[in-house]
C-alpha positions as CSV (number, residue, x, y, z in Angstrom):
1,X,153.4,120.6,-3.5
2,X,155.9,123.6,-3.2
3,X,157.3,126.1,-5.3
4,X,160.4,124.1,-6.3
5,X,158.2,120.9,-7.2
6,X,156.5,123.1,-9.2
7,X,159.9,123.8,-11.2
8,X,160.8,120.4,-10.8
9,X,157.9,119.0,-12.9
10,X,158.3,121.5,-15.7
11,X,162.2,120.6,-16.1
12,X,161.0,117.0,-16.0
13,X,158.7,117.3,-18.6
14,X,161.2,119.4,-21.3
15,X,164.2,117.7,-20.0
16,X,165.8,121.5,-19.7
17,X,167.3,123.4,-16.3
18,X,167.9,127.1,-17.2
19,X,164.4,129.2,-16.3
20,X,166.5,132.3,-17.2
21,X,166.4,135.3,-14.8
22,X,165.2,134.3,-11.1
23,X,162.6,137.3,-11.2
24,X,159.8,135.0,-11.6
25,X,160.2,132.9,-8.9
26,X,158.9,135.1,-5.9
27,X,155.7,136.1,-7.9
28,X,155.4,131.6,-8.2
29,X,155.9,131.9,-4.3
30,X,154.0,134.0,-3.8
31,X,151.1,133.2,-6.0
32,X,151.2,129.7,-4.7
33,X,151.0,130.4,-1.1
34,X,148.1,132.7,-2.3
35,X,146.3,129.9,-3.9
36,X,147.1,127.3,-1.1
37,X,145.5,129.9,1.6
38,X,142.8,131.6,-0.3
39,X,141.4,130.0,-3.6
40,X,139.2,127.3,-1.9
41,X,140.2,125.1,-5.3
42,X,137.2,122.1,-6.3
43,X,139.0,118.9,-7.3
44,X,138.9,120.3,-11.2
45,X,140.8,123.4,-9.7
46,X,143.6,121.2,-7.6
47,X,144.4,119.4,-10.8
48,X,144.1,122.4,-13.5
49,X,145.6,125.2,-11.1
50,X,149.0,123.4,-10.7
51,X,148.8,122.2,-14.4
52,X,148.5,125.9,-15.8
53,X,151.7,126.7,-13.6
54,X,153.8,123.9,-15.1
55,X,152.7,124.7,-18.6
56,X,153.7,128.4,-17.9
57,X,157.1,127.2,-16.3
58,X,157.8,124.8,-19.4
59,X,157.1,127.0,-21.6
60,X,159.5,129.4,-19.6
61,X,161.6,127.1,-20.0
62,X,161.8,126.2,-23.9
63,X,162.1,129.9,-24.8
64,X,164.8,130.7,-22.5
65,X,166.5,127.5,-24.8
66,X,165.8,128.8,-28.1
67,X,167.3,132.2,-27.7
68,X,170.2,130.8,-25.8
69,X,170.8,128.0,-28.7
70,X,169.8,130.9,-31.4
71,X,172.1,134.0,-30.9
72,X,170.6,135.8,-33.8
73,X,167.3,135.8,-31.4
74,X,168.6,138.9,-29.8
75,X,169.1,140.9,-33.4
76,X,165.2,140.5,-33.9
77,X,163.1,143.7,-34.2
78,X,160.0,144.9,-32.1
79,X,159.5,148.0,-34.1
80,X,156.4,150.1,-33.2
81,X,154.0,147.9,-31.9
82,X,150.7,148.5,-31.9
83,X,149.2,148.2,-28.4
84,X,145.6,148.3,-27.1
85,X,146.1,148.7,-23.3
86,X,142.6,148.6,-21.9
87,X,140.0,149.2,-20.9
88,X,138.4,146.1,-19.2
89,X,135.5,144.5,-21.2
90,X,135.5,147.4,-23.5
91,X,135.7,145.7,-27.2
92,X,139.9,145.3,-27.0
93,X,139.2,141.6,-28.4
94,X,137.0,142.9,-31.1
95,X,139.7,145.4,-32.3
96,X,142.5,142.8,-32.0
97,X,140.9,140.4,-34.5
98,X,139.9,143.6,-36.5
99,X,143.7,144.4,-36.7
100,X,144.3,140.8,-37.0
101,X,142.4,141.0,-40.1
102,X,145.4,143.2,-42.3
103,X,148.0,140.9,-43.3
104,X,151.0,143.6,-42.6
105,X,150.4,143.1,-39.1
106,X,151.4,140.3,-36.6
107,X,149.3,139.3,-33.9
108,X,149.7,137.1,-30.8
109,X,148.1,134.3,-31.5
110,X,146.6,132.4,-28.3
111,X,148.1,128.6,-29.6
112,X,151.6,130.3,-30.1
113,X,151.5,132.4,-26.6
114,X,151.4,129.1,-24.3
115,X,153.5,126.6,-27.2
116,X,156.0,129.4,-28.6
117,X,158.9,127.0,-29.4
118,X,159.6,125.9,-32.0
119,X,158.4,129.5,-33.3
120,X,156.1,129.3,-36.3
121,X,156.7,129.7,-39.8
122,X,154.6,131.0,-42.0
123,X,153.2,127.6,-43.3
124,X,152.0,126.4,-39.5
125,X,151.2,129.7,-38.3
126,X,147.2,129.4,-38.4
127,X,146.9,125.2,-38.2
128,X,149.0,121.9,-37.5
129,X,148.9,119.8,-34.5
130,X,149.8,122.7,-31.9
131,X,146.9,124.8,-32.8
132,X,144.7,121.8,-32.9
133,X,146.0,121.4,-29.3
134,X,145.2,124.8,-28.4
135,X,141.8,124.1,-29.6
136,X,141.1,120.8,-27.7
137,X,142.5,122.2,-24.5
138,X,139.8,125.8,-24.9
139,X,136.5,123.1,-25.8
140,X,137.6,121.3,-22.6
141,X,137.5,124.1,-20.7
142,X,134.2,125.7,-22.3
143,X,132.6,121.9,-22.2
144,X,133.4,122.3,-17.9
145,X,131.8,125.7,-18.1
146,X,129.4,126.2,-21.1
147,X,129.1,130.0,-20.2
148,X,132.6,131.1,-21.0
149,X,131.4,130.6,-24.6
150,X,129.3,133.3,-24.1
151,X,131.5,135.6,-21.8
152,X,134.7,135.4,-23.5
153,X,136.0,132.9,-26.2
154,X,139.2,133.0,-28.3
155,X,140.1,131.0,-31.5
156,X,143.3,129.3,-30.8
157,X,144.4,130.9,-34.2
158,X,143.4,134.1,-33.3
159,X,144.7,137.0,-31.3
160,X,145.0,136.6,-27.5
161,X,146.0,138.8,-24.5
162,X,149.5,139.7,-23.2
163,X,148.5,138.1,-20.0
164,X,149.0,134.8,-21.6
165,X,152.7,135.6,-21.6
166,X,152.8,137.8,-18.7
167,X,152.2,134.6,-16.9
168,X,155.2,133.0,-17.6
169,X,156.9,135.6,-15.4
170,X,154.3,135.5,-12.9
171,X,153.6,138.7,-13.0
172,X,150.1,138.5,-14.6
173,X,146.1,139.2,-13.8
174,X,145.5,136.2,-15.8
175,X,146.3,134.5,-12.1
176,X,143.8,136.4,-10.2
177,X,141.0,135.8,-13.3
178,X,141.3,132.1,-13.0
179,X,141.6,132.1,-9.0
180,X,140.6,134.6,-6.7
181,X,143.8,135.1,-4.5
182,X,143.9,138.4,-2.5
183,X,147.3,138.1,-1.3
184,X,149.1,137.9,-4.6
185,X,146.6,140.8,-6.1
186,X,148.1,142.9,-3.5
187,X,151.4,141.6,-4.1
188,X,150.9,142.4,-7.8
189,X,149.8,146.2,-7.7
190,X,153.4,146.7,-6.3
191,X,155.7,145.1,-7.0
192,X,157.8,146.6,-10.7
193,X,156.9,144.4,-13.2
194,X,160.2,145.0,-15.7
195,X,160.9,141.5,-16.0
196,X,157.8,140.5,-16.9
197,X,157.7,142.8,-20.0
198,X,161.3,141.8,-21.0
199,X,160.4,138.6,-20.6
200,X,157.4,139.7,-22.8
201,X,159.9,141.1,-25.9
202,X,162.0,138.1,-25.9
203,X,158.9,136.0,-26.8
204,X,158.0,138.2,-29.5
205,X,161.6,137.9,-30.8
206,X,161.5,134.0,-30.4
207,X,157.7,134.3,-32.1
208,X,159.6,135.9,-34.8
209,X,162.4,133.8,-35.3
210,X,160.9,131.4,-37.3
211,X,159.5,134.3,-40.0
212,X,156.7,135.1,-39.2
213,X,157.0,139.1,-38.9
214,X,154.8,142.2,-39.3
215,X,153.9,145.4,-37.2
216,X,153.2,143.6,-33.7
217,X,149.7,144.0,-32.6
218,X,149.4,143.4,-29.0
219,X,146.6,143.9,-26.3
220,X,145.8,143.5,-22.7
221,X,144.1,145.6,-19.7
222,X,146.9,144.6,-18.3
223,X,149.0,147.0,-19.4
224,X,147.2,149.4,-18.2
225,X,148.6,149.2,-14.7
226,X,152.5,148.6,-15.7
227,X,152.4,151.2,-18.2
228,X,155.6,152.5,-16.9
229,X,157.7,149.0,-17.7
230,X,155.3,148.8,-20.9
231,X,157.1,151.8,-22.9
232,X,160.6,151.4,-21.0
233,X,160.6,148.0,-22.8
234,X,158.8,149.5,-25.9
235,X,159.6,153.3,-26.1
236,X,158.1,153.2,-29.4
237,X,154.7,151.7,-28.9
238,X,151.6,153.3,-30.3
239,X,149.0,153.1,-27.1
240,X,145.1,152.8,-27.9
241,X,143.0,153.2,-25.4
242,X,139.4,152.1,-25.2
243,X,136.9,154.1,-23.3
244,X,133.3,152.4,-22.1
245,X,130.4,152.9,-19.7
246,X,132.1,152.3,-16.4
247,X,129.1,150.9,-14.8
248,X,129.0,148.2,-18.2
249,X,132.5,147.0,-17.6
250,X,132.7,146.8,-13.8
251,X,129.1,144.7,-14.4
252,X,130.5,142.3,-17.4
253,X,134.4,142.1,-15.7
254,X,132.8,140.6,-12.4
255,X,131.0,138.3,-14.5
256,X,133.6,137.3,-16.6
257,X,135.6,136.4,-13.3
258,X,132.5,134.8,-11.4
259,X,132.3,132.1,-14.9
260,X,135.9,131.6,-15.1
261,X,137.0,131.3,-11.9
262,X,133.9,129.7,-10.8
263,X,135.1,126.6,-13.0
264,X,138.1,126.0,-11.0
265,X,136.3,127.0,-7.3
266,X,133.0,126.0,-6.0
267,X,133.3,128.8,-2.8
268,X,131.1,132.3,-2.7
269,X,133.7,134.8,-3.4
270,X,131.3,137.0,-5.0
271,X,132.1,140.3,-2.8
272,X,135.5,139.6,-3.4
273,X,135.5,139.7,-6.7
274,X,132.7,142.6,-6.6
275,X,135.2,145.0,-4.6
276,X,138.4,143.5,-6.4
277,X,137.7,144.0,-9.7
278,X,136.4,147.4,-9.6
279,X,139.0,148.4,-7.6
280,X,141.6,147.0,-10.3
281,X,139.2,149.0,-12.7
282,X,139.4,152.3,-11.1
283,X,143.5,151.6,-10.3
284,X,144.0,151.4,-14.4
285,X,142.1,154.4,-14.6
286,X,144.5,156.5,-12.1
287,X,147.4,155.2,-13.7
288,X,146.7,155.7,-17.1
289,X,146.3,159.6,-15.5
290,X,149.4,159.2,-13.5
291,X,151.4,158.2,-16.6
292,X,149.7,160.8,-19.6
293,X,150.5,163.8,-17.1
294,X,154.5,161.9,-16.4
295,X,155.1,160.7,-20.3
296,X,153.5,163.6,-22.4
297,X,156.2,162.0,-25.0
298,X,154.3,158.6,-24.6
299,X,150.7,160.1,-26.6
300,X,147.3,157.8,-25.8
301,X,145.1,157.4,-28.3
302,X,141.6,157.7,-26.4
303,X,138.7,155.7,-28.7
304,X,135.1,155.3,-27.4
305,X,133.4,151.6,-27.5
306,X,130.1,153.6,-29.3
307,X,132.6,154.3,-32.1
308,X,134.0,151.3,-32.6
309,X,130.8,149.1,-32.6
310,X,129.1,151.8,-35.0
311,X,132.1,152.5,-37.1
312,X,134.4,149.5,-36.4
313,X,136.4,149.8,-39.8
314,X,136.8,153.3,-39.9
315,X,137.8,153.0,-36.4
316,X,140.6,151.0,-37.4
317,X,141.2,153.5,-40.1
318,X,141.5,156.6,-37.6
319,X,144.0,154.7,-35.6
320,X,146.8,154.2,-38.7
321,X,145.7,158.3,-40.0
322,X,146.8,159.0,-36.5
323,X,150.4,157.1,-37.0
324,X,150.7,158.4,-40.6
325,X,149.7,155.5,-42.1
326,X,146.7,154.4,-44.3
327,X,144.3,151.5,-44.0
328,X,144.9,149.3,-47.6
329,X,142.2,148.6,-49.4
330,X,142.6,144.8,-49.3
331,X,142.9,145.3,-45.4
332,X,139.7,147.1,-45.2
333,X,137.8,144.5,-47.2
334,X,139.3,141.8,-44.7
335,X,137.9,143.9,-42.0
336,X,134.6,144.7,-43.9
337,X,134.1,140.7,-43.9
338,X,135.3,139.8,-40.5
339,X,132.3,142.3,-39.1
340,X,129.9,140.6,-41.3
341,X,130.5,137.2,-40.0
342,X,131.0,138.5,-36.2
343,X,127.5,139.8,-36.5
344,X,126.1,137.1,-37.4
345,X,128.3,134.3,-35.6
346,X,127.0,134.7,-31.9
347,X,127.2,131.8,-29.4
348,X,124.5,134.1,-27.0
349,X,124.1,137.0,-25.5
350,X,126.7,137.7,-22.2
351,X,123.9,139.3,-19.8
352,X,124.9,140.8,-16.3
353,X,123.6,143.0,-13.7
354,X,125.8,145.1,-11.3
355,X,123.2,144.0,-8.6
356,X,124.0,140.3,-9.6
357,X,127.7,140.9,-8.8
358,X,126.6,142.9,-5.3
359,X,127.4,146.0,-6.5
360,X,125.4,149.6,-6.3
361,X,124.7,151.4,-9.5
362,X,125.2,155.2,-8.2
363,X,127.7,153.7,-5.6
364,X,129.6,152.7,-9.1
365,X,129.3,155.9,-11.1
366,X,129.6,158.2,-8.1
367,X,133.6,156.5,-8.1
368,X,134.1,156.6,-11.3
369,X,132.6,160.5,-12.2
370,X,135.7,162.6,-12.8
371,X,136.5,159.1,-15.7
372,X,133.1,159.7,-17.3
373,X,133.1,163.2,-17.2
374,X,136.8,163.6,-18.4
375,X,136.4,161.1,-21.1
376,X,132.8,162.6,-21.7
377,X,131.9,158.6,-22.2
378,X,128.3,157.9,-23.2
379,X,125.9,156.1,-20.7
380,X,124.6,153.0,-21.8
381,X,122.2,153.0,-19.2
């Protein structure tokens, strides 16, 4: 197959033509060059790889349709969002669902970020045949791979990553988690990635079209690397930023991508990924710098992980004092019974070495010194 079968399939299956602005298409090239050349697929990945590009190109597809059949699209609000933008492995799902938890806010749900149109109203917002879709299509994939249970699950009715959108532009590390594709990682630490985030606010809009509307509450480690074409499309955003043991998130974030990529690939890219990842790690980290010491007018909230698993509500609370707002009373008990189920709702226990992924322990901290010394993060070691 080829780029433009690729295309041809999803306008096939929606029986629509207009992708919108072309600024996705050389990301698909290259991406799919990338994965013909380098991501050694099993058979499960030659059948899910090109399926997860269609879906992304359909739904590409059906929003660029709704906004251009829906004018009034264009009128719709992204006022302040909330956005958690990293790091890696360092409790961002945790505080999503704890934000998810206050009814005044409006997360991005995972159904809703790969099925957007029709957009959701209030009534099918957390159930109905989409999200029971959602749900069939995530037990597939943990039923293949029983560990990403452990690593990293998602309700389909709760919040999910920016990447799942990001995607749909091509300009995403959800590509290079699912497939290990060095030429498109390199591609993607340079190239602007302003379409992918306008891409990203017209989803919201379309998300919002059908009623459902709150303060946005967004996250991804994503982000962290395109922070510049982050606030140019949301100059208002709020920006929380997570702060953990370096050597725990470079050890869990080559796990997460040896269990999920290791579904669709059967090949030893282990010192890939080792290298990759904590490369991608230590790139967030000097542009997160690059960007405070550029955009003092863009502030950063900095919260450590220790806080947030110690204190997780009053966490929550410290982020809205910072914007001038408080944390409601029926928003805190939401959040006060959300942590008492999480705790004790485990599916296991995600254990990872940095030997395991090939990597040195005071190699790993020896890079990442000035980071821990800065953000005077607690060892968990």
């Amino acid at each position: 197959m080829t780029p433009a079968d690729l295309m041809a399939e999803a306008r096939q299956q929606t029986g629509l033509e207009d992708f919108g602005p072309g600024d996705f298409e050389e990301g698909l090239g290259v991406y799919w060059e990338s994965v013909c050349s380098e991501a050694k697929l099993n058979d499960i990945g030659a059948v899910a790889v090109p399926q997860l590009i269609v879906s992304s190109l359909a739904n590409r597809l059906r929003v660029i349709d709704w906004a251009a059949r829906n004018a009034d699209v264009a009128d719709e609000r992204i006022d302040a969002p909330l956005i958690v933008i990293g790091m890696f492995r360092a409790g961002t799902t945790f505080l999503s669902n704890l934000l998810d938890r206050d009814s005044h806010n409006r997360s991005l749900l995972r159904w809703e970020a790969g099925d957007s149109v029709p957009p959701p109203s209030s009534a099918a917002f957390r159930s109905g045949p989409r999200v029971d879709a959602a749900r069939t299509s995530g037990d597939l994939l943990e039923q293949l791979n029983p560990k990403m249970a452990v690593v990293h699950h998602e309700e389909p009715d709760g919040p999910t990553e920016c990447v799942s959108v990001l995607r749909q532009d091509f300009k995403s590390l959800l590509w290079e988690a699912v497939t290990n594709v060095p030429a498109y990682g390199e591609w993607l630490r340079q190239v602007d990635q302003s379409s992918a985030y306008h891409y990203h606010r017209l989803v919201l809009q379309v998300l919002q079209h059908g009623g459902v509307r709150g303060r946005w509450t967004l996250k991804s480690p994503h982000h962290a690397i395109a922070l510049e074409a982050l606030t140019t499309v949301y100059p208002d955003a709020r920006l929380v930023l997570l702060h953990r043991d370096p050597l725990v998130l470079c050890g869990s974030v080559c796990s997460l991508i040896s269990t999920l990529s290791g579904t669709f690939s059967d090949a030893d890219h282990q010192p890939y990924i080792a290298e990759h990842w904590t490369a991608i790690l230590e790139l967030s980290v000097d542009r997160i710098e690059s960007f405070r010491a550029a955009h003092p007018e863009h502030p950063v909230l900095d919260i450590q992980y220790a806080d947030l698993v110690q204190e997780p509500v009053e966490t929550v609370a410290r982020i809205y004092a910072t914007a001038g707002e408080a944390l409601h009373e029926d928003a805190r008990a939401a959040m006060d019974s959300y942590v008492a189920a999480d705790r004790k709702k485990k599916s296991g226990i995600h254990r990872y070495r940095l030997a395991d992924a090939g990597l040195d322990e005071g190699a790993v901290a020896e890079r990442f010194a000035d980071y821990l010394s800065r953000y005077r993060i607690p060892s968990e070691h």
